[in-house]
VOBA-1610 file (N, C-alpha, C; in pm, whole numbers, padded with zeros to 5 digits, always signed):
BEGIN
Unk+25807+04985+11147Unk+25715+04906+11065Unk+25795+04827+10961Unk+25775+04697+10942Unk+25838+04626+10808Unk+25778+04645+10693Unk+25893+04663+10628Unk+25835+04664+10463Unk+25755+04533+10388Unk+25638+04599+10327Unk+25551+04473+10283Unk+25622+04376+10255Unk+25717+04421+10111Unk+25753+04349+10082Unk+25920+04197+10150Unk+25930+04261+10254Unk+26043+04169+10333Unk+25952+04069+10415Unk+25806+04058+10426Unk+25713+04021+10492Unk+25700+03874+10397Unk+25656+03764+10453Unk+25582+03619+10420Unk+25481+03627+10385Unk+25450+03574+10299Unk+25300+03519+10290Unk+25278+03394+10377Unk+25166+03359+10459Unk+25140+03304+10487Unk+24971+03204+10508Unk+24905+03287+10431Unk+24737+03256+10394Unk+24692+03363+10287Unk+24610+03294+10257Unk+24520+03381+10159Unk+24389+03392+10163Unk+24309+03529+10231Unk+24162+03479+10250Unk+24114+03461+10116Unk+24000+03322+10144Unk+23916+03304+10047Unk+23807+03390+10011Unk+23716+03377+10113Unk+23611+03437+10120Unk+23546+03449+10254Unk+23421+03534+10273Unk+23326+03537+10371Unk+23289+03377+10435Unk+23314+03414+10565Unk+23197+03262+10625Unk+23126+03312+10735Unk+23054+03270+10671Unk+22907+03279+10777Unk+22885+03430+10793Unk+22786+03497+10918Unk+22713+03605+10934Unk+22784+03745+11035Unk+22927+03674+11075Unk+22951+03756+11208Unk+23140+03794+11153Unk+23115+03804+11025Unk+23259+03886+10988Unk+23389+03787+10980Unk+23366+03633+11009Unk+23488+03572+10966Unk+23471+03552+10849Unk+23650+03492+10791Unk+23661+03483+10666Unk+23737+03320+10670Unk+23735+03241+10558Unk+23791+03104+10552Unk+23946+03136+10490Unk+24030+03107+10485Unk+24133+03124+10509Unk+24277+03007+10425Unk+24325+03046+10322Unk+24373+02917+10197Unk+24509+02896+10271Unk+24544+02816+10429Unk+24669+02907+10463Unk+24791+02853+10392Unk+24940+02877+10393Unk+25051+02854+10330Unk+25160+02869+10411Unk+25140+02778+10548Unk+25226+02806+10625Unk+25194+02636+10684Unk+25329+02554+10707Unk+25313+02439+10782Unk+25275+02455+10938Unk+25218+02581+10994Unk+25212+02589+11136Unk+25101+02664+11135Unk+24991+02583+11103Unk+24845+02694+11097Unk+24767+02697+11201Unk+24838+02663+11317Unk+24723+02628+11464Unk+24818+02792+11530Unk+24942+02768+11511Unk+25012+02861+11571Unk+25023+03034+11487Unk+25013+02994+11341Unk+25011+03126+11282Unk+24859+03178+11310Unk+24749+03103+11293Unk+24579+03156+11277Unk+24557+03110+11459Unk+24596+03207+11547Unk+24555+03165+11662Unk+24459+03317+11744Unk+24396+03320+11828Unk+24333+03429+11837Unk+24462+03489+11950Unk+24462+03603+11949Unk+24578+03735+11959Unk+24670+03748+11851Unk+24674+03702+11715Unk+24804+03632+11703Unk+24766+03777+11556Unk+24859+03881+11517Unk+24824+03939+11394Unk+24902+03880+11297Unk+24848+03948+11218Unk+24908+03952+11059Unk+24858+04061+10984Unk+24922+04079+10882Unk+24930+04223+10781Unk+24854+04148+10669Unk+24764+04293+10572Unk+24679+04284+10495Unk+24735+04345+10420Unk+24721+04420+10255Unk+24744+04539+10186Unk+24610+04555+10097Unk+24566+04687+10145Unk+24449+04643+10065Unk+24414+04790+09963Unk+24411+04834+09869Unk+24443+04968+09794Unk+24535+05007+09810Unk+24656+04926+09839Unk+24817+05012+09867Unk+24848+05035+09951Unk+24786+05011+10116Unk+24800+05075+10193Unk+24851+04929+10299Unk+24891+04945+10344Unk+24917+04798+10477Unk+24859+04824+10568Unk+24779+04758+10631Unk+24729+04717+10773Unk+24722+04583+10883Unk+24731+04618+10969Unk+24762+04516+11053Unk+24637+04449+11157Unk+24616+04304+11092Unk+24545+04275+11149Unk+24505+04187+11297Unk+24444+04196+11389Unk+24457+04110+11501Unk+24358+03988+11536Unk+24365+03849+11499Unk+24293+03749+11498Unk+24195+03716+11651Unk+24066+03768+11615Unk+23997+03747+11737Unk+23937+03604+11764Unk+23921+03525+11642Unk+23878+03391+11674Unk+23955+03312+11585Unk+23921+03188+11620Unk+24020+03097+11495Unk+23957+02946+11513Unk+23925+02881+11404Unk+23894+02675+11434Unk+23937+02692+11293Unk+23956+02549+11255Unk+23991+02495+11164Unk+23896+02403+11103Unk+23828+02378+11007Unk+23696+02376+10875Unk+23733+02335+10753Unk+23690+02176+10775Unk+23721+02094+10631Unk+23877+02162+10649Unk+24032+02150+10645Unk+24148+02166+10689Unk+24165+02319+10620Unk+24074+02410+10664Unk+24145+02497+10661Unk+24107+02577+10768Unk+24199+02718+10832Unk+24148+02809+10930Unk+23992+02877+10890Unk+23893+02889+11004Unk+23784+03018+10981Unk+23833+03095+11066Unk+23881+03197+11028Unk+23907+03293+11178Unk+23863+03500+11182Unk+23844+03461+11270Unk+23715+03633+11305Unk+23866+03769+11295Unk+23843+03857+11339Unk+23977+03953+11289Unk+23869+04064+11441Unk+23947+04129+11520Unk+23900+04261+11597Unk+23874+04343+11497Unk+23763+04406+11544Unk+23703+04527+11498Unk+23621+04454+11378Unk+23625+04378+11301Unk+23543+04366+11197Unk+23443+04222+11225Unk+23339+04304+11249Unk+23172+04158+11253Unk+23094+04150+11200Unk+23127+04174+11043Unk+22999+04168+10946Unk+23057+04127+10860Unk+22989+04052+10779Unk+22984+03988+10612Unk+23035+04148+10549Unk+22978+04222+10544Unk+23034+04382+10440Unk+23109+04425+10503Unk+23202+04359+10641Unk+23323+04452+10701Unk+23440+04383+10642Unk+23405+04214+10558Unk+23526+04157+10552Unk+23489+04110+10400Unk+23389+04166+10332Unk+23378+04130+10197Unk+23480+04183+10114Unk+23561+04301+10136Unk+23660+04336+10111Unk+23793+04273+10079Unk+23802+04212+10147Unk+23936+04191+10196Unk+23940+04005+10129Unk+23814+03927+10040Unk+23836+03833+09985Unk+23919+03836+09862Unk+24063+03743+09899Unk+24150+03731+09764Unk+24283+03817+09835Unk+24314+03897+09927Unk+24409+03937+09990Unk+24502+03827+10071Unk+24641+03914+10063Unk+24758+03799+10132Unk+24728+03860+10261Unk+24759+03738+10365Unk+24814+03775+10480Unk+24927+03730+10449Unk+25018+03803+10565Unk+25176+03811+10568Unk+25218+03847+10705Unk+25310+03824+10726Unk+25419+03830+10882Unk+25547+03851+10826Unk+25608+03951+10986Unk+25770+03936+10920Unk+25806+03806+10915Unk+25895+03817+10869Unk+25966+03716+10854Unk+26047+03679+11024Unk+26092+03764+11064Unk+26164+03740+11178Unk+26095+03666+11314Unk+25934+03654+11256Unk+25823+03581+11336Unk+25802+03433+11300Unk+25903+03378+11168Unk+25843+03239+11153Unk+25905+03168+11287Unk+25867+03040+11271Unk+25915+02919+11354Unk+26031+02908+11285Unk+26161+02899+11380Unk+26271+02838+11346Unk+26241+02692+11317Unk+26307+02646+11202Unk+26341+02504+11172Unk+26395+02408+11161Unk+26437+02295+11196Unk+26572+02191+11205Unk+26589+02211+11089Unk+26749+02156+11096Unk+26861+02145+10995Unk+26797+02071+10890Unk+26829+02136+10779Unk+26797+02046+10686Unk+26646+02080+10591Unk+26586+02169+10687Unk+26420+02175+10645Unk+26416+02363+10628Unk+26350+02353+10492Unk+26348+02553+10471Unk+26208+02601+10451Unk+26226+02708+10499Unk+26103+02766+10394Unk+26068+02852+10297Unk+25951+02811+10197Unk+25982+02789+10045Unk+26041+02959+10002Unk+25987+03035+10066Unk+26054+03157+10027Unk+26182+03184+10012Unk+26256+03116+10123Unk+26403+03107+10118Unk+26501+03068+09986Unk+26399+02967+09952Unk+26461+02880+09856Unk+26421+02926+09691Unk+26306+03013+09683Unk+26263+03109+09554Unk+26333+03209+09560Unk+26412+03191+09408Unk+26489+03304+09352Unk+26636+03259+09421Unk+26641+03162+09462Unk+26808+03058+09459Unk+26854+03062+09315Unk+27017+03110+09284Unk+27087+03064+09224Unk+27103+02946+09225Unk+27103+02802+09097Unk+27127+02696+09098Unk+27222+02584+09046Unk+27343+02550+09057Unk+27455+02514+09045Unk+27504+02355+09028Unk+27541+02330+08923Unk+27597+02196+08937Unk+27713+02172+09000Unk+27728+02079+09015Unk+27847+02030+09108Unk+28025+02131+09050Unk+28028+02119+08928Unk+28125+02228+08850Unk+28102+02361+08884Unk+28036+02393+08953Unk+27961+02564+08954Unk+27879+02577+08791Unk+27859+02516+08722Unk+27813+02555+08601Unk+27640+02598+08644Unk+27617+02706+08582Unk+27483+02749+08570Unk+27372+02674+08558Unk+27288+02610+08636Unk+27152+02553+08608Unk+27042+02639+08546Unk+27004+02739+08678Unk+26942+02810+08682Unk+26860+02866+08814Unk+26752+02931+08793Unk+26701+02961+08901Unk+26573+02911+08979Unk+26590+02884+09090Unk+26435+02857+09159Unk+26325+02946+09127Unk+26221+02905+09046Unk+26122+02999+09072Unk+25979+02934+09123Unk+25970+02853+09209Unk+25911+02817+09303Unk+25906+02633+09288Unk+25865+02622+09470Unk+25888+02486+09509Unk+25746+02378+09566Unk+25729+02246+09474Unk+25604+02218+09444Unk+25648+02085+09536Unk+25498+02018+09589Unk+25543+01956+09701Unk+25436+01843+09689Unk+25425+01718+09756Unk+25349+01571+09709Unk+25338+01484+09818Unk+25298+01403+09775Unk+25360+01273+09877Unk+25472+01219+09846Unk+25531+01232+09756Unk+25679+01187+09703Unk+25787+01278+09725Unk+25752+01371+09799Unk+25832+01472+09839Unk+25868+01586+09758Unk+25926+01701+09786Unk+25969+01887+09708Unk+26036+01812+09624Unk+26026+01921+09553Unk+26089+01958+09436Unk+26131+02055+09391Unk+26236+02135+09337Unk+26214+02294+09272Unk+26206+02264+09114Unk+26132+02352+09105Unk+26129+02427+08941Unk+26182+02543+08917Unk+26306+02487+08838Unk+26431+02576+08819Unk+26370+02577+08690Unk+26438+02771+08663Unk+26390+02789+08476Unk+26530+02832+08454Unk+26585+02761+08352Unk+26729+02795+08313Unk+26722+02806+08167Unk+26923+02788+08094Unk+26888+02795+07965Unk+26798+02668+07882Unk+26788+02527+08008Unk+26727+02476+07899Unk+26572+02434+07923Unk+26528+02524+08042Unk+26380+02549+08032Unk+26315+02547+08163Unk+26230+02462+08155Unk+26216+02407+08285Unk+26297+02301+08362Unk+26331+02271+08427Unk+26344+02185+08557Unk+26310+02161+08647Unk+26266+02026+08672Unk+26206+02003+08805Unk+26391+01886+08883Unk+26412+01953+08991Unk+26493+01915+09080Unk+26436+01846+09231Unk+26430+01756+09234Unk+26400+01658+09365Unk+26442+01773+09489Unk+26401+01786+09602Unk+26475+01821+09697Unk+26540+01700+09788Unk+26633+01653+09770Unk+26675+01608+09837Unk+26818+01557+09900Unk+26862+01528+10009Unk+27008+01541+10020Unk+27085+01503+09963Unk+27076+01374+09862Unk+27168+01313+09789Unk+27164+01420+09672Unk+27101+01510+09634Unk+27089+01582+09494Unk+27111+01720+09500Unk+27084+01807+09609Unk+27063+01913+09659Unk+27189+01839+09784Unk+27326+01889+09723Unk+27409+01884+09819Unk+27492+02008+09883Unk+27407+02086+09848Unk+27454+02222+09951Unk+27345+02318+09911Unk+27319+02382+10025Unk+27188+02469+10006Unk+27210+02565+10083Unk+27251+02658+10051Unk+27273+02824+10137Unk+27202+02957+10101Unk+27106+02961+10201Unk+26963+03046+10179Unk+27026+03234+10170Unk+27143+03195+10259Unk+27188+03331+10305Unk+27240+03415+10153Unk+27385+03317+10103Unk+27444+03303+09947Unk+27270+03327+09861Unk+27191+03262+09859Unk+27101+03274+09763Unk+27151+03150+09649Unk+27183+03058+09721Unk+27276+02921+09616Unk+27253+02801+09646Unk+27237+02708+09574Unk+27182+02545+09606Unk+27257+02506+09494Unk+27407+02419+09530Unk+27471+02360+09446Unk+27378+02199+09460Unk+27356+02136+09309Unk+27306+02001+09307Unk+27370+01895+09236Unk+27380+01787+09254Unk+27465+01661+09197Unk+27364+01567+09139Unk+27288+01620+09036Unk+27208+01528+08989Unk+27180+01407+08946Unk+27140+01291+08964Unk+27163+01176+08915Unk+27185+01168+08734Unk+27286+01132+08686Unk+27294+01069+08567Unk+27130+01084+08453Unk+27099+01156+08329Unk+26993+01188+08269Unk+26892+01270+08338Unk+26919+01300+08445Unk+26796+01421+08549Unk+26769+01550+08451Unk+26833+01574+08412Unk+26865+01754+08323Unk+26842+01736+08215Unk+26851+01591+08160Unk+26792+01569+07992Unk+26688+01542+07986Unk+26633+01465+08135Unk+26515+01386+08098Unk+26393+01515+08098Unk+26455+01596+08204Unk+26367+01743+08179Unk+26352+01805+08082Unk+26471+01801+07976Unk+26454+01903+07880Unk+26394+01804+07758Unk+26413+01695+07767Unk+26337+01650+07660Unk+26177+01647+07691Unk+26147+01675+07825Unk+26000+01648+07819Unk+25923+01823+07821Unk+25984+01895+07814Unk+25950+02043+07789Unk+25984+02072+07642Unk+26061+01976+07558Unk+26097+02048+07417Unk+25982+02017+07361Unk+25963+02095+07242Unk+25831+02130+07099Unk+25872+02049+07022Unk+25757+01955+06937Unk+25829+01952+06786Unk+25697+02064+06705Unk+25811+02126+06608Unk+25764+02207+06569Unk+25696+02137+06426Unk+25588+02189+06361Unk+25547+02165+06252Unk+25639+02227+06152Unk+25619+02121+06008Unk+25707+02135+05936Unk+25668+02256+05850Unk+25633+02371+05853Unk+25585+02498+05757Unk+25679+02602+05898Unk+25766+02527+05978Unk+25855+02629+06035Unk+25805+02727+06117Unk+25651+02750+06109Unk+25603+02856+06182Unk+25594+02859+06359Unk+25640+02763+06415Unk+25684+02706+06557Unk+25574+02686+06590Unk+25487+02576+06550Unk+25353+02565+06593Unk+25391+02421+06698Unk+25311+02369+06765Unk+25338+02252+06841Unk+25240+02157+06781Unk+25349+02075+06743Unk+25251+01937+06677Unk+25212+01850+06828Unk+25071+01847+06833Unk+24983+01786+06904Unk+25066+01629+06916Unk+25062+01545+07065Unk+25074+01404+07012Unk+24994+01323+07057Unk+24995+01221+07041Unk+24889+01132+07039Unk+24838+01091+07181Unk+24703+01158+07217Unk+24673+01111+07349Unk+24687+01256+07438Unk+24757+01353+07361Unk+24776+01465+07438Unk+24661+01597+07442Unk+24629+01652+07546Unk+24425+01676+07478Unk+24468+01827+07425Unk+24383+01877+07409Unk+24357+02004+07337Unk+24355+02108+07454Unk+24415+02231+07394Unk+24348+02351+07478Unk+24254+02446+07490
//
């Protein structure tokens, strides 16, 4: 058996659909015809315990999976289980061309400038029409890092290391847009600025 934790996430049920025990399905995997397919399992944890589940039906609804699970055909067999990860080993994803990862690989990367000097670390990778990015938290806060080959010029999932060659102001322009100004009574309050809304 694999350990939960060496396991992927790969969906997250939402909730109940409809009357006959499927559930809708938030998935987090670029291969959701092939991961949510009927025979196809995946692992649950649900009070601590892991179980393994086996997908008896599957379509796809407004873009996400609805898919039925064996043994469970009722709304109160799967009301349970809304807000739980599914997960797979890992040794079950789709291999990927050169060049292309997945995001787990790349969370909790050591992050390196071209000197070896310390960036910081990946702690997860946010994605657009303008393409990835990581958000590295280092000493000087946040960072958002482009993924891409000219910037991210070595990336070794195995090492746990992504040396990057950032363009010229990339690392300032971040830290100036994460720094505070603090109010002047010193108490580190954040002076509001203009146009910026309330919380």
């Amino acid at each position: 058996m694999v350990d939960w934790d060496d396991m992927v996430v790969v969906g997250r049920i939402a909730r109940p659909h409809g009357l006959r025990g499927q559930v809708a399905v938030t998935p987090e995997t670029d291969f959701v015809a092939e991961r949510f397919r009927p025979g196809a399992t995946v692992w649950t944890r649900l009070a601590g315990c892991e179980a393994q589940l086996t997908i008896a039906s599957a379509r796809i609804q407004n873009g996400r999976p609805v898919i039925g699970f064996e043994g469970l055909s009722s709304v109160e067999a799967v009301e349970r289980l809304a807000g739980l990860e599914l997960r797979v080993p890992e040794a079950s994803l789709q291999p990927l061309e050169p060049g292309r990862y997945y995001e787990h690989q790349l969370v909790g990367c050591a992050v390196e400038d071209a000197e070896g000097g310390c960036v910081g670390t990946v702690v997860r990778v946010e994605g657009g029409a303008g393409g990835s990015r990581l958000v590295v938290q280092g000493p000087r806060g946040e960072i958002l890092v482009p993924l891409a080959v000219g910037i991210c010029v070595e990336v070794d999932v195995g090492g746990r290391r992504i040396r990057i060659d950032p363009p010229e102001g990339l690392l300032e322009l971040n830290e100036v847009r994460h720094r505070h100004d603090f109010s002047a009574d010193g108490r580190g309050r954040t002076r509001r600025r203009r146009g910026q809304p309330g919380h």
